[in-house]
Residue, then its C-alpha position, 0 to 999 in steps of 0.5 A: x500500500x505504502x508503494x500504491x501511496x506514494x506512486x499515486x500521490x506527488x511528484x512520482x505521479x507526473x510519471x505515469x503511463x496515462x493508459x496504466x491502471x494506476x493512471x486510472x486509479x488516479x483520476x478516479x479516486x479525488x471523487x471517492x471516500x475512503x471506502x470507495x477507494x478501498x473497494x476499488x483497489x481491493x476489486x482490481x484484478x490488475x493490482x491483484x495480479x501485480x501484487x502475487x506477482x511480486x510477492x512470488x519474487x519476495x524473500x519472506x514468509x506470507x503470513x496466513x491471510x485469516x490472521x490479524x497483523x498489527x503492521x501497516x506501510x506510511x509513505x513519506x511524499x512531497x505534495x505540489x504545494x512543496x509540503x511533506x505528508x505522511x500518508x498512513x492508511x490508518x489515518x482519515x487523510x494525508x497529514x501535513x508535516x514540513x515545508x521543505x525547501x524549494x530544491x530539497x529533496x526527500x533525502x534532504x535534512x528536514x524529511x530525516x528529521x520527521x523520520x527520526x520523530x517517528x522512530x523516537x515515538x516507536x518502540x517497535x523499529x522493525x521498519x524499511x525506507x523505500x524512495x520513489x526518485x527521478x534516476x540518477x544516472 
C-alpha cells in the first residue's frame, strides 16, 4: 500500500503511463471516500495480479491471510504545494508535516528529521525506507 501511496500521490505521479491502471486509479479516486477507494483497489484484478506477482519474487514468509497483523506501510511524499505528508492508511487523510525547501529533496535534512520523530515515538523499529526518485544516472 505504502508503494500504491506514494506512486499515486506527488511528484512520482507526473510519471505515469496515462493508459496504466494506476493512471486510472488516479483520476478516479479525488471523487471517492475512503471506502470507495478501498473497494476499488481491493476489486482490481490488475493490482491483484501485480501484487502475487511480486510477492512470488519476495524473500519472506506470507503470513496466513485469516490472521490479524498489527503492521501497516506510511509513505513519506512531497505534495505540489512543496509540503511533506505522511500518508498512513490508518489515518482519515494525508497529514501535513514540513515545508521543505524549494530544491530539497526527500533525502534532504528536514524529511530525516520527521523520520527520526517517528522512530523516537516507536518502540517497535522493525521498519524499511523505500524512495520513489527521478534516476540518477
Amino acid at each position: 500500500m505504502a508503494l500504491l501511496h506514494a506512486s499515486l500521490n506527488g511528484y512520482p505521479s507526473a510519471y505515469l503511463d496515462g493508459s496504466s491502471p494506476l493512471a486510472s486509479f488516479k483520476q478516479q479516486m479525488p471523487s471517492m471516500d475512503g471506502i470507495s477507494r478501498a473497494e476499488l483497489i481491493e476489486s482490481s484484478k490488475e493490482l491483484r495480479a501485480q501484487n502475487q506477482a511480486s510477492a512470488r519474487d519476495g524473500q519472506s514468509v506470507a503470513p496466513d491471510a485469516e490472521q490479524h497483523m498489527d503492521l501497516h506501510y506510511i509513505s513519506l511524499v512531497r505534495g505540489e504545494n512543496g509540503f511533506l505528508y505522511l500518508l498512513d492508511g490508518r489515518q482519515n487523510g494525508p497529514i501535513k508535516l514540513v515545508k521543505l525547501d524549494d530544491q530539497e529533496s526527500l533525502l534532504g535534512s528536514k524529511t530525516i528529521g520527521e523520520v527520526k520523530k517517528m522512530m523516537a515515538n516507536n518502540k517497535d523499529l522493525e521498519f524499511s525506507i523505500v524512495a520513489l526518485a527521478p534516476r540518477l544516472l
